[in-house]
ZABA-315600 format. One record per atom (N, C-alpha, C): y negated, x negated, z; residue number from 1; residue in one letter. Coordinates in nm, 3 decimals. Each point is the difference from the previous one (the first is absolute). Layout:
! ZABA-315600
v, u, w, resi, resn
Y, X, Z, NUM, A
...
! end
This chain:
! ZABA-315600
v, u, w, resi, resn
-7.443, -18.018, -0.475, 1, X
-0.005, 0.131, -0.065, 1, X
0.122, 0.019, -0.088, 1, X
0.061, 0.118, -0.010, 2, X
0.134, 0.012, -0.077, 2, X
-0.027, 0.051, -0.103, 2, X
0.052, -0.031, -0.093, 3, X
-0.017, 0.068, -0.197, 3, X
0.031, 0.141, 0.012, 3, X
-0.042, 0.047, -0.113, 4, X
-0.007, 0.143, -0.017, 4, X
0.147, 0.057, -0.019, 4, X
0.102, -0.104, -0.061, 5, X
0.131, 0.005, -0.005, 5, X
0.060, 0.035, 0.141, 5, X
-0.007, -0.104, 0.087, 6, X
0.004, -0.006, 0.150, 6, X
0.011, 0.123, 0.059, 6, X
-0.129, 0.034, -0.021, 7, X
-0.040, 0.118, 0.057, 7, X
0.037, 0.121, -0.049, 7, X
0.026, 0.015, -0.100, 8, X
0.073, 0.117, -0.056, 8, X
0.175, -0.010, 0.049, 8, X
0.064, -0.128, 0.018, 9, X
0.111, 0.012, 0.052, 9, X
0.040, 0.036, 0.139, 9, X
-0.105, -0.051, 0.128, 10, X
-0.047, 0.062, 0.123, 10, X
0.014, 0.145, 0.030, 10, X
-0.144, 0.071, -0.116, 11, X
-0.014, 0.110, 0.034, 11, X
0.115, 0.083, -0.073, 11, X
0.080, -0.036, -0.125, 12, X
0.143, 0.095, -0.038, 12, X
0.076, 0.023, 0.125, 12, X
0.040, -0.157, 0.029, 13, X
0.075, -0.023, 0.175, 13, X
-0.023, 0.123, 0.068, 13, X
-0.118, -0.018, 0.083, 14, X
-0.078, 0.081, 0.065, 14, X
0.053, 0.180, 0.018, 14, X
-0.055, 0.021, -0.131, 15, X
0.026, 0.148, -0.069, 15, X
0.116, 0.021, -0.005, 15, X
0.093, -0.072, -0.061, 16, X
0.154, 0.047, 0.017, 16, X
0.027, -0.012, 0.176, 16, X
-0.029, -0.068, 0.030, 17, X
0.053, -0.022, 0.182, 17, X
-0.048, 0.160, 0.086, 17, X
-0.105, 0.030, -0.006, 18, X
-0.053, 0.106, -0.001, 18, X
0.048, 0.130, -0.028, 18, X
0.008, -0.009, -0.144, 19, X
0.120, 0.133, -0.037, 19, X
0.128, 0.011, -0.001, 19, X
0.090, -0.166, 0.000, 20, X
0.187, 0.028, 0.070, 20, X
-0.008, -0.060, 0.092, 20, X
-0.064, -0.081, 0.050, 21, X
0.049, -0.072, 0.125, 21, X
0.068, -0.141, -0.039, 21, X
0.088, 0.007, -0.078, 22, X
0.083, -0.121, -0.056, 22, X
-0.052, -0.052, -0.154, 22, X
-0.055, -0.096, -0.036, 23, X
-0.009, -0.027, -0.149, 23, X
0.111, -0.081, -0.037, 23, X
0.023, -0.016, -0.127, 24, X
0.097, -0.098, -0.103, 24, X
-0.102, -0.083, -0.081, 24, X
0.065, -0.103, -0.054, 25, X
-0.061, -0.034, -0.135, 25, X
0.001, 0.049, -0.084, 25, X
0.098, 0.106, -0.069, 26, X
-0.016, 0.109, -0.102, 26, X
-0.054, 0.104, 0.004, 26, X
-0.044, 0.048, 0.128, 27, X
-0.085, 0.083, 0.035, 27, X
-0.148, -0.050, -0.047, 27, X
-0.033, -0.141, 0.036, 28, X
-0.130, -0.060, 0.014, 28, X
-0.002, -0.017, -0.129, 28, X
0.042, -0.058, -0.122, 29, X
-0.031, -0.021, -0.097, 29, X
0.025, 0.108, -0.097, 29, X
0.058, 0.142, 0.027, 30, X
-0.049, 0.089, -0.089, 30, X
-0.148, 0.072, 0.050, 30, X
-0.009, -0.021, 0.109, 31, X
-0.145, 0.044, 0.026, 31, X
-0.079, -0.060, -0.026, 31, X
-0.010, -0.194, -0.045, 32, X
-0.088, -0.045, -0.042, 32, X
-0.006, -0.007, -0.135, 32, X
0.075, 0.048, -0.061, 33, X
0.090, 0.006, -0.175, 33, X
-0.001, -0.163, -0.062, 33, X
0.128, -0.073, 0.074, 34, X
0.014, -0.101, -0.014, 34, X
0.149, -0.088, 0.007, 34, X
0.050, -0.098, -0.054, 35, X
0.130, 0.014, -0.025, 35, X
0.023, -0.061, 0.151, 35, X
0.144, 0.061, 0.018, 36, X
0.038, -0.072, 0.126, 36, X
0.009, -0.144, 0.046, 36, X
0.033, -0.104, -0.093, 37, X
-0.072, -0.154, 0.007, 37, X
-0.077, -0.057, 0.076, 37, X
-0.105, 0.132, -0.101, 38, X
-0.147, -0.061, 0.080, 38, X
-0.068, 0.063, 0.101, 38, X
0.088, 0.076, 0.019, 39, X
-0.083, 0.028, 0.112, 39, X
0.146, -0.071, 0.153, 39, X
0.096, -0.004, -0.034, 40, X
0.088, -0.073, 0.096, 40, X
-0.080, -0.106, 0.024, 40, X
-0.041, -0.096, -0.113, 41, X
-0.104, -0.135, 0.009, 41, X
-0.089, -0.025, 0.109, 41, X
-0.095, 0.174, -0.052, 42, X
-0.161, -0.035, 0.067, 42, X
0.055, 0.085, 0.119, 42, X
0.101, 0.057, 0.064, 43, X
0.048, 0.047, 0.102, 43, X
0.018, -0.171, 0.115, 43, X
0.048, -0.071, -0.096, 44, X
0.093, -0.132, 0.084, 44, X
-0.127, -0.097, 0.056, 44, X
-0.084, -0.014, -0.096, 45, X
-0.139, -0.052, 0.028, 45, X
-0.116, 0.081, 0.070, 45, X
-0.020, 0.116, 0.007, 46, X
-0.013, 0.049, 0.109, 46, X
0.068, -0.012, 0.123, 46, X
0.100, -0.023, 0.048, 47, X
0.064, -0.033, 0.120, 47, X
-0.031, -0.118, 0.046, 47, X
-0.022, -0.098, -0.119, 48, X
-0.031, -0.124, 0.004, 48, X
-0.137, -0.046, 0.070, 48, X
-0.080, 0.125, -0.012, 49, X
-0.127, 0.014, 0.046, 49, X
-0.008, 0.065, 0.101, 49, X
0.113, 0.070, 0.102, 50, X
-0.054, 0.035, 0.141, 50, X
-0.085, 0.152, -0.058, 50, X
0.054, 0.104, -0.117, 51, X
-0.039, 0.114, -0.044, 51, X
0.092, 0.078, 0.062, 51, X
0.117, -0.035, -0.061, 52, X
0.141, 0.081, 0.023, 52, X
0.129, -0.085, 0.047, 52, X
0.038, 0.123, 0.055, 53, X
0.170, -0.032, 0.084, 53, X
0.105, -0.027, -0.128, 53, X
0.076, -0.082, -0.035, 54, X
0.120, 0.022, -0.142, 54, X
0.138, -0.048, 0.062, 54, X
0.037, 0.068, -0.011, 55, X
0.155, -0.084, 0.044, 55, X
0.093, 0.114, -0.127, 55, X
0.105, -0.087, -0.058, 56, X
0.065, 0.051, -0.146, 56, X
0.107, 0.116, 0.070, 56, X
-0.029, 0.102, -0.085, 57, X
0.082, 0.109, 0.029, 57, X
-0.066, 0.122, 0.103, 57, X
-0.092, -0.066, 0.063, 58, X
-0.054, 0.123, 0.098, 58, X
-0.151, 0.031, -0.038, 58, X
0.006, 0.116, 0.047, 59, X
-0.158, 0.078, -0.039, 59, X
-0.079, -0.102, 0.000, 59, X
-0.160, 0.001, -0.042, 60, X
-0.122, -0.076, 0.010, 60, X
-0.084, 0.035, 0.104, 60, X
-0.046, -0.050, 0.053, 61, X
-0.100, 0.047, 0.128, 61, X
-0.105, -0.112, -0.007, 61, X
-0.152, 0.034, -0.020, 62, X
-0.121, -0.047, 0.061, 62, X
-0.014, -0.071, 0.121, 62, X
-0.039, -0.104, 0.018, 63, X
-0.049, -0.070, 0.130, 63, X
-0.083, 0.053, 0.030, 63, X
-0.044, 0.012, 0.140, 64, X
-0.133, 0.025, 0.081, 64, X
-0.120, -0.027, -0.130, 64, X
0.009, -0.119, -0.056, 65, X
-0.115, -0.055, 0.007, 65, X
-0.020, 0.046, -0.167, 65, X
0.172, 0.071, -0.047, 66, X
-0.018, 0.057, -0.137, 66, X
-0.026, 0.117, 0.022, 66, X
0.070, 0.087, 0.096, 67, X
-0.070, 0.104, 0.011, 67, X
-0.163, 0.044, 0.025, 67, X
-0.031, -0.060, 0.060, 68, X
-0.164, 0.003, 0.035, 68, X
-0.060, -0.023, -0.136, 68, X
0.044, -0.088, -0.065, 69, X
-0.099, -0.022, -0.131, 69, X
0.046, 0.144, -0.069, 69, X
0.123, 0.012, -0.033, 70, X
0.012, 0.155, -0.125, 70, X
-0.102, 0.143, 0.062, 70, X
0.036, -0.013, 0.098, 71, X
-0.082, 0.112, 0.042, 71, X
-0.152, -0.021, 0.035, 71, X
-0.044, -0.110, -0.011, 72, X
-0.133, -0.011, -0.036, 72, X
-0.019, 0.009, -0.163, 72, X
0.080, -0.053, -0.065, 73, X
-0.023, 0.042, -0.187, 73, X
0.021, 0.162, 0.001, 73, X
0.054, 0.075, 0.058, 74, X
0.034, 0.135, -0.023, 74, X
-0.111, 0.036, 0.091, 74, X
-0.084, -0.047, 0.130, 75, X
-0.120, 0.114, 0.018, 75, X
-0.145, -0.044, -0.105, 75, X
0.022, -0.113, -0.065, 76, X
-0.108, -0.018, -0.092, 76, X
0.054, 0.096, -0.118, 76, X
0.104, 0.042, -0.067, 77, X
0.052, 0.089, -0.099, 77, X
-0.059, 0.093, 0.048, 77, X
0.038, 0.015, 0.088, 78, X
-0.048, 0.198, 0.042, 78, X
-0.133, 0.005, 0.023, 78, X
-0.089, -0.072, 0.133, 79, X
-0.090, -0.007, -0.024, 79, X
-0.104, 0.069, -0.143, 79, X
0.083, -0.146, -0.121, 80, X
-0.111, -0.001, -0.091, 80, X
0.059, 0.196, -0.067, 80, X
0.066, 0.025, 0.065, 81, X
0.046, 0.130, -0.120, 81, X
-0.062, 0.124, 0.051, 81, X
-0.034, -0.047, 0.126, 82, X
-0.100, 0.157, 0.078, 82, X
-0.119, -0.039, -0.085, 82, X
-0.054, -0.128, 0.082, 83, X
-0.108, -0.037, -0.067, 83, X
-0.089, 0.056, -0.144, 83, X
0.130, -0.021, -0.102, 84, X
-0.045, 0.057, -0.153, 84, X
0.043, 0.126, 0.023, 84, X
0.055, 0.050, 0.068, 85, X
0.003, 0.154, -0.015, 85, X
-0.122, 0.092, 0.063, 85, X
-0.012, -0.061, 0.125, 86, X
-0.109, 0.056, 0.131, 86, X
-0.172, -0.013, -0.077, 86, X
-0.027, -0.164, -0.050, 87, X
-0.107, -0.022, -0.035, 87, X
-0.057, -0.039, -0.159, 87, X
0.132, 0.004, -0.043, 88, X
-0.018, -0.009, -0.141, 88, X
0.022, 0.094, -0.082, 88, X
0.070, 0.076, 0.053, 89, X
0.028, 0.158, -0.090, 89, X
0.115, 0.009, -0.101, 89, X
0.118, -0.103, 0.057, 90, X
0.073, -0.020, -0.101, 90, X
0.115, 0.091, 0.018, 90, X
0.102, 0.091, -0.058, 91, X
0.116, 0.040, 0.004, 91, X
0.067, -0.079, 0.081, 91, X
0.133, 0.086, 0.130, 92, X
0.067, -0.130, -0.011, 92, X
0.109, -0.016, -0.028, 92, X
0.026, 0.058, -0.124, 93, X
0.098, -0.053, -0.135, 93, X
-0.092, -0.101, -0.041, 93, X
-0.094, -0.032, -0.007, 94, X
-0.037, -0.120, -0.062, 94, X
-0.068, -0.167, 0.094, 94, X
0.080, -0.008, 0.120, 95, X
-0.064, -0.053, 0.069, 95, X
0.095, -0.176, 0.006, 95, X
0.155, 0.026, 0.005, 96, X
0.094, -0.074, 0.046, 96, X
-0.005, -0.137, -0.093, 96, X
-0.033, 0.012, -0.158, 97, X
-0.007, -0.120, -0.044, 97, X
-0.148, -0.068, 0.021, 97, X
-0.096, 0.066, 0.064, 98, X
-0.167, -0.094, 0.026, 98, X
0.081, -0.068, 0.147, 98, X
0.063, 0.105, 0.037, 99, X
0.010, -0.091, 0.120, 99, X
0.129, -0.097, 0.046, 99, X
0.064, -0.025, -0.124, 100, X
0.080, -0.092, -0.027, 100, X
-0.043, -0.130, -0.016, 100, X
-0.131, 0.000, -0.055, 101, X
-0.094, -0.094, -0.018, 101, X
-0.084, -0.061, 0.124, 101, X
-0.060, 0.110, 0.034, 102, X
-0.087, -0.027, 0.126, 102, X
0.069, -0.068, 0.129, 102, X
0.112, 0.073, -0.014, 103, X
0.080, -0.072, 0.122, 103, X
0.019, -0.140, 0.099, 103, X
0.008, -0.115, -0.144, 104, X
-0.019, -0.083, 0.032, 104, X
-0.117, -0.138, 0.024, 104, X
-0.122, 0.130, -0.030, 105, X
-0.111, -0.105, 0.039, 105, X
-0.009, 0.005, 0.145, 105, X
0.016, -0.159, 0.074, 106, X
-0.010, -0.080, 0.110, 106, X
-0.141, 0.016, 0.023, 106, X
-0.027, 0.068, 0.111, 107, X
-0.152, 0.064, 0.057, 107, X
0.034, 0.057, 0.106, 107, X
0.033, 0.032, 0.074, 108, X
-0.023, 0.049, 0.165, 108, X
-0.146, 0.065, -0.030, 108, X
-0.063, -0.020, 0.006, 109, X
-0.152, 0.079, 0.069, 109, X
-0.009, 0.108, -0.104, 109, X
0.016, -0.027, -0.170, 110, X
0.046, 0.084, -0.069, 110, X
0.097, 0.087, 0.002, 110, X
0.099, 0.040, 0.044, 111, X
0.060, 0.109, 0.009, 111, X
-0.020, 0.074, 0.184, 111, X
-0.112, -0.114, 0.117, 112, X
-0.007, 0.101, 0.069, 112, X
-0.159, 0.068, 0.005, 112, X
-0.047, -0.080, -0.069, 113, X
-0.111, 0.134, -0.038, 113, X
0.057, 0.121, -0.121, 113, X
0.115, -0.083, -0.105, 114, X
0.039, 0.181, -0.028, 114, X
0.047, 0.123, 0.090, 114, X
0.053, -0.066, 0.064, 115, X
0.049, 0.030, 0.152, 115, X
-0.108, 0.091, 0.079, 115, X
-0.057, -0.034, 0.003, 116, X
-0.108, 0.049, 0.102, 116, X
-0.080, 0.111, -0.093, 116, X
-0.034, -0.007, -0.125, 117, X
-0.065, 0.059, -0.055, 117, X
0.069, 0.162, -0.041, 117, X
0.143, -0.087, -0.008, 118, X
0.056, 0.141, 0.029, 118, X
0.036, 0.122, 0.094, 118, X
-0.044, -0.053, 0.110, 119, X
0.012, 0.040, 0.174, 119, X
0.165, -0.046, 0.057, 119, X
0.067, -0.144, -0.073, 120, X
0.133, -0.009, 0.041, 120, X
0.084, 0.092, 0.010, 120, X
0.037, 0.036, -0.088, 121, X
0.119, 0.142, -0.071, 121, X
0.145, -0.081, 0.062, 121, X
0.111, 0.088, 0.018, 122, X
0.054, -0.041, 0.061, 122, X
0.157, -0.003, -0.132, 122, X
-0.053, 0.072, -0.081, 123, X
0.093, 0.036, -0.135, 123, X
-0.088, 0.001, -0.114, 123, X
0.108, -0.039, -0.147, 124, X
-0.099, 0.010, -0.103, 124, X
0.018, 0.093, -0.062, 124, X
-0.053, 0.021, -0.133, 125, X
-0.024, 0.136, -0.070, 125, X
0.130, 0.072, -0.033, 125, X
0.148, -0.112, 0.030, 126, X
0.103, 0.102, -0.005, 126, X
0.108, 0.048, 0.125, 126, X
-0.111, -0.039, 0.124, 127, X
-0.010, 0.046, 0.130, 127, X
0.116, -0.153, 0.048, 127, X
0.040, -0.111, -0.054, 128, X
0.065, -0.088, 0.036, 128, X
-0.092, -0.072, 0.102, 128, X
0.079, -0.022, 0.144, 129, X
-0.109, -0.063, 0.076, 129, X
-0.043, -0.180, -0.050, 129, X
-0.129, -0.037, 0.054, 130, X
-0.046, -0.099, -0.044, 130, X
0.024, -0.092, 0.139, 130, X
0.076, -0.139, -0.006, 131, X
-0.025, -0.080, 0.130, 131, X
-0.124, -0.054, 0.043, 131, X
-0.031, -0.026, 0.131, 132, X
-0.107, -0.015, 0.051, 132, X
-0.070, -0.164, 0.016, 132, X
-0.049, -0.048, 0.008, 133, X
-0.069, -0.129, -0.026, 133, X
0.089, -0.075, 0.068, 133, X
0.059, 0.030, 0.072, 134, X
0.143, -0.123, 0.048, 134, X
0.115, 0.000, -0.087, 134, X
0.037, 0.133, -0.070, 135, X
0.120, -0.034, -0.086, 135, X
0.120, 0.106, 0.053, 135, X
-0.104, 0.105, 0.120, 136, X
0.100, 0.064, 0.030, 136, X
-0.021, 0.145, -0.068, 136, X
0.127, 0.095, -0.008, 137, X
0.018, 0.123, -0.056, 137, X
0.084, 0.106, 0.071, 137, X
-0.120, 0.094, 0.037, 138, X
0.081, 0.117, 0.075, 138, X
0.088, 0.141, -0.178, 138, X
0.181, -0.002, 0.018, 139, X
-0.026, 0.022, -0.101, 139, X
0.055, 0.158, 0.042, 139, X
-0.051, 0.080, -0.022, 140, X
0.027, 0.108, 0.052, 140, X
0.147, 0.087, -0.085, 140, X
0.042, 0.093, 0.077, 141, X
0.101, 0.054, -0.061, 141, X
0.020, 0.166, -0.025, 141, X
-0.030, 0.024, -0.135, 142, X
-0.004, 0.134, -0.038, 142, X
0.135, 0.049, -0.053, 142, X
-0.045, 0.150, -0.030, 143, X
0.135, 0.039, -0.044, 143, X
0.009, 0.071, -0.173, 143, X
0.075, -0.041, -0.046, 144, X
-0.066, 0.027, -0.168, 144, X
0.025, 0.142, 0.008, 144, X
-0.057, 0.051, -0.080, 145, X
-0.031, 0.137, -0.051, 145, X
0.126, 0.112, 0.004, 145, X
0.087, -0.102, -0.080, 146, X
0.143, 0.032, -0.024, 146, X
0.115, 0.054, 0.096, 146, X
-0.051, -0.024, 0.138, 147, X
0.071, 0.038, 0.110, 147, X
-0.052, 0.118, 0.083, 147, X
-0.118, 0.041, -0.075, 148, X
-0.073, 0.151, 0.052, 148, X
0.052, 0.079, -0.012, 148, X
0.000, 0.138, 0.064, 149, X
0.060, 0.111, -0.058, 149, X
-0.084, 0.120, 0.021, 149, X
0.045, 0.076, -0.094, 150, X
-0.057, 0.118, -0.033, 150, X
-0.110, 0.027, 0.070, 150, X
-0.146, 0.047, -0.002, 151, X
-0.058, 0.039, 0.124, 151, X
-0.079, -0.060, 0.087, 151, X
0.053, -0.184, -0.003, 152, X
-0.057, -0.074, 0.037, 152, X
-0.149, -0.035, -0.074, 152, X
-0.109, -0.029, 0.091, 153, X
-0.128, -0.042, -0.052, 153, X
-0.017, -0.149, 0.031, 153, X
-0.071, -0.068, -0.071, 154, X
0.046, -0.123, 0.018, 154, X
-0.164, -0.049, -0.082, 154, X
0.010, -0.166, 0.073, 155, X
-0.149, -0.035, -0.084, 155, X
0.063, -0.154, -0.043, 155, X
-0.072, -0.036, -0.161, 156, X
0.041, -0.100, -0.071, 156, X
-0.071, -0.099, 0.044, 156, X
0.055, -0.124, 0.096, 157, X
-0.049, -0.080, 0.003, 157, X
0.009, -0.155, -0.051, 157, X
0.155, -0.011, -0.053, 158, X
0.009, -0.127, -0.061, 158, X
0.103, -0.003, -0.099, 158, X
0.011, -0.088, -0.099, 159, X
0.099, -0.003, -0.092, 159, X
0.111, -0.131, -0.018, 159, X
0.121, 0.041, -0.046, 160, X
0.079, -0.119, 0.017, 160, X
-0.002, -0.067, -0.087, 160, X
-0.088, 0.002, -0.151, 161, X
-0.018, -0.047, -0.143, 161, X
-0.147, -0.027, -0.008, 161, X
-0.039, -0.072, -0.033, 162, X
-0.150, 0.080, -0.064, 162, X
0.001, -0.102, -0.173, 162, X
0.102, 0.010, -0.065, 163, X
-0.013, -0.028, -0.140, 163, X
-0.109, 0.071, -0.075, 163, X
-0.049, -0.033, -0.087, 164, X
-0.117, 0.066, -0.080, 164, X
0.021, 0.152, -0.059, 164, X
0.139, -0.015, -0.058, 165, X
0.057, 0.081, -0.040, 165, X
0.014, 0.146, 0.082, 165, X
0.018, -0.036, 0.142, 166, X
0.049, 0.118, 0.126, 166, X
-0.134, 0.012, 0.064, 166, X
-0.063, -0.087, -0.013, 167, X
-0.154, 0.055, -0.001, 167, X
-0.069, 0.080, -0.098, 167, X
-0.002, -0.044, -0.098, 168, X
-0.040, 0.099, -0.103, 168, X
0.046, 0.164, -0.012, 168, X
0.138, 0.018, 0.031, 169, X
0.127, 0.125, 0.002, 169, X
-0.104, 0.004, 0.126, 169, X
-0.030, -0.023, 0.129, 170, X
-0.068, 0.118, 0.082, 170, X
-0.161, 0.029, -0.011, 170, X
-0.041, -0.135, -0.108, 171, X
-0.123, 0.060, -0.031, 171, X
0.015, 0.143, -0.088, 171, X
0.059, -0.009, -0.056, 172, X
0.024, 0.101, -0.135, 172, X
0.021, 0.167, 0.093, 172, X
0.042, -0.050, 0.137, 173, X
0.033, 0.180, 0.042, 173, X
-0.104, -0.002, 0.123, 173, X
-0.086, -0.101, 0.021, 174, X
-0.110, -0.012, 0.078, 174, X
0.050, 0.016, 0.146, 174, X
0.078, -0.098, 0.018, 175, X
0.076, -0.046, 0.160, 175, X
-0.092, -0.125, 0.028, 175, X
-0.051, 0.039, 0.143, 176, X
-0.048, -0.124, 0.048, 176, X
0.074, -0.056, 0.170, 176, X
-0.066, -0.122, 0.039, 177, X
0.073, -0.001, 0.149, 177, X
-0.095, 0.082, 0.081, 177, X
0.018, 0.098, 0.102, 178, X
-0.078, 0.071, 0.065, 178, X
0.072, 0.150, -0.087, 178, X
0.007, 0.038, -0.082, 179, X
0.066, 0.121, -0.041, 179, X
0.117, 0.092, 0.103, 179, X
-0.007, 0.089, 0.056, 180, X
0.089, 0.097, 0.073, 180, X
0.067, 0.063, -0.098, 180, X
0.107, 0.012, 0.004, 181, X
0.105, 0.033, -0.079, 181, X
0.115, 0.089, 0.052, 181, X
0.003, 0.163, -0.062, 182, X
0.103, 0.058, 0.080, 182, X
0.125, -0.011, -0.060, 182, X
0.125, 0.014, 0.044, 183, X
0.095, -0.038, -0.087, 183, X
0.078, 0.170, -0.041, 183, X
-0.034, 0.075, -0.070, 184, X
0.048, 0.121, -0.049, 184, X
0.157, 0.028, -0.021, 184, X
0.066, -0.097, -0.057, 185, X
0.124, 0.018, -0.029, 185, X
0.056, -0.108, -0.100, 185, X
0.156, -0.047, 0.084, 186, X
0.099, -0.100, -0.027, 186, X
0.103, 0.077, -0.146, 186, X
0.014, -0.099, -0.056, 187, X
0.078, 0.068, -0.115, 187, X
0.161, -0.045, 0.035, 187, X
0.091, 0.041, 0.041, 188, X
0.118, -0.068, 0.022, 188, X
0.054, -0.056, -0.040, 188, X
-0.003, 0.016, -0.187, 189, X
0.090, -0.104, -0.063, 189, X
-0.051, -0.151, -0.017, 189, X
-0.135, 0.022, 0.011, 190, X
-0.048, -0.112, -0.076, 190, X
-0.132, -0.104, 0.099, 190, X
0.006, 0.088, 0.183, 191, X
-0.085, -0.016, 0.050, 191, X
-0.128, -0.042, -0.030, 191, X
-0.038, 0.084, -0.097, 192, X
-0.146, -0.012, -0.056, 192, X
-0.077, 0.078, 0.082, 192, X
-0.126, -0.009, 0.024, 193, X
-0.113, 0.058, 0.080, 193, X
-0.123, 0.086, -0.006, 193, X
0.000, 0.099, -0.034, 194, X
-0.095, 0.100, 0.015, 194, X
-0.121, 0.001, 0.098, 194, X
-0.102, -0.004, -0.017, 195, X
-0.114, -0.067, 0.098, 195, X
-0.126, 0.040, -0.018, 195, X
-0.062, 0.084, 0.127, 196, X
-0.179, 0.030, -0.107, 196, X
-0.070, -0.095, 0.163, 196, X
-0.135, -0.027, -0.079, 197, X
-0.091, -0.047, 0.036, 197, X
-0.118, -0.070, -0.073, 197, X
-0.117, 0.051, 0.077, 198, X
-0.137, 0.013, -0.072, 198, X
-0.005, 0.148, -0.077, 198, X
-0.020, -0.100, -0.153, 199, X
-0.033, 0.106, -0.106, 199, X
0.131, 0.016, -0.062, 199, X
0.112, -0.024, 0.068, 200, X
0.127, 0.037, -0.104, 200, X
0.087, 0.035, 0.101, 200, X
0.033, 0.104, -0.098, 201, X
0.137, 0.063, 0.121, 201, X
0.098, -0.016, -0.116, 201, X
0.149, 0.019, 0.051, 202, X
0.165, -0.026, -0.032, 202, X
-0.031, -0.110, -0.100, 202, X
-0.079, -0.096, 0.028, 203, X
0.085, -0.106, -0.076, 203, X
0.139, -0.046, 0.021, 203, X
0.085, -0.073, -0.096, 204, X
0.135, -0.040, -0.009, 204, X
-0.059, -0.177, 0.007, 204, X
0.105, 0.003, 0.112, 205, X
-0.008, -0.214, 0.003, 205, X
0.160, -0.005, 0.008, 205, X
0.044, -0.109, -0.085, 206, X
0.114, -0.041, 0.014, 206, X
0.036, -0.093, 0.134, 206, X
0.154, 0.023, -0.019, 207, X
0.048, -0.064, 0.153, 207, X
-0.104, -0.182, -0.007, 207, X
0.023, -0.027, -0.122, 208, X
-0.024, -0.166, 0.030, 208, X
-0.138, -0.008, 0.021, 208, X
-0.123, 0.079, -0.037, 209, X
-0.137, 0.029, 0.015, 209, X
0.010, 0.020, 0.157, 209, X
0.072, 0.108, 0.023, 210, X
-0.012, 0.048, 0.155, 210, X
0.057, -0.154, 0.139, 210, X
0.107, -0.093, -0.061, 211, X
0.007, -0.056, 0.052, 211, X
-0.081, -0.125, 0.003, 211, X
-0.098, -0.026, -0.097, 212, X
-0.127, -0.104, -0.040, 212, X
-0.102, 0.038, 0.091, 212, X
-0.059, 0.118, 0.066, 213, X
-0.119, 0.056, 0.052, 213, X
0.084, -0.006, 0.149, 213, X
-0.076, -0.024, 0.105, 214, X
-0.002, -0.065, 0.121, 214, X
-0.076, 0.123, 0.081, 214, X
0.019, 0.078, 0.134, 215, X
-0.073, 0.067, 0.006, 215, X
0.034, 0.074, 0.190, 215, X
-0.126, 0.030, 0.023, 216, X
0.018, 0.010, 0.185, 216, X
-0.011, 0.171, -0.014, 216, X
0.116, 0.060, 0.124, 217, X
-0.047, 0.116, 0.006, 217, X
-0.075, -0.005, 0.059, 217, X
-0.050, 0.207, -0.054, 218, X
-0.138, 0.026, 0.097, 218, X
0.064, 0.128, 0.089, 218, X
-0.026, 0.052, 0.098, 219, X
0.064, 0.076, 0.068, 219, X
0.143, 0.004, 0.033, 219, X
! end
């Protein structure tokens, strides 16, 4: 069984590989907020262990056998974050540090009866897909908000952040995933976004809001 340390260095791996393709060590250790040292260290000893690929100077890459484990710690994360959202009633601005915790309890039958209880969701509450009991991940590819234009109708289905903070900012204007969203009008200087849907019409979203929200046309 690997330490909770371990495993948090896996699934950073993981997540950065995911969103550039290429990781660094300075990449990896500001995402784990940790000095470069130590995490070069527990980078070298991980390799040492048949986790990860290291050779000095070139990107980091997961082994088979590291990859399979991170993305099993990341569908127990998500998992547990529908979970408290779906059956516990929790915000999910408030979900990411319970399930920072939960993550690493070693149980199989426990996270696939959460699994099941949830009808196997295929994404979690911030529409990020969840991998499947082998470790695999279909990861789909949307187009952010930011590249809509005028006129276009469009439905919110996933986000490229889900900090507490950028959760909270769309609780506050009552954006959810599933929301249809028309896009009214581009501001030129400042490509900010004009947008009604639901109960609000011409809201203003800034370019960097518009490029955080993930979203499929409809028609």
């Amino acid at each position: 069984m690997a330490s909770p340390t371990v495993e948090n260095y896996l699934k950073a791996l993981f997540l950065l590989s995911v969103e550039k393709g290429e990781v660094n060590i300075t990449e990896l250790s500001n995402l784990l907020q940790v000095k470069l040292p130590t995490a070069n260290s527990m980078i070298k000893s991980l390799h040492e262990q048949g986790w990860v690929s290291y050779e000095k100077y070139k990107p980091l890459t997961l082994t088979p056998k590291g990859k399979k484990k991170a993305a099993l710690i990341v569908r127990k994360h998500r998992l547990t974050e529908m979970y408290l959202v779906e059956k516990m009633g929790f915000g999910w601005e408030e979900v990411h540090e319970i399930a920072e915790q939960v993550e690493h309890i070693d149980s199989t039958i426990f996270f696939e009866r959460m699994d099941e209880l949830l009808g196997n969701p295929n994404v979690d509450p911030h529409g990020s897909p969840i991998p499947d009991k082998n470790g695999d991940m279909q990861q789909k590819v949307y187009d952010p908000l930011g590249v809509c234009l005028p006129g276009d109708t469009v439905k919110l289905v996933a986000l490229v952040h889900s900090s507490s903070e950028f959760l909270k900012f769309l609780n506050r204007r009552e954006l959810q995933l599933g929301a249809k969203l028309k896009i009214e009008s581009i501001e030129d200087y400042d490509k900010s976004m004009v947008v009604s849907y639901e109960n609000h019409s011409f809201e203003t979203f800034s370019k960097d809001v518009c490029d955080a929200l993930l979203v499929e046309r409809l028609g």
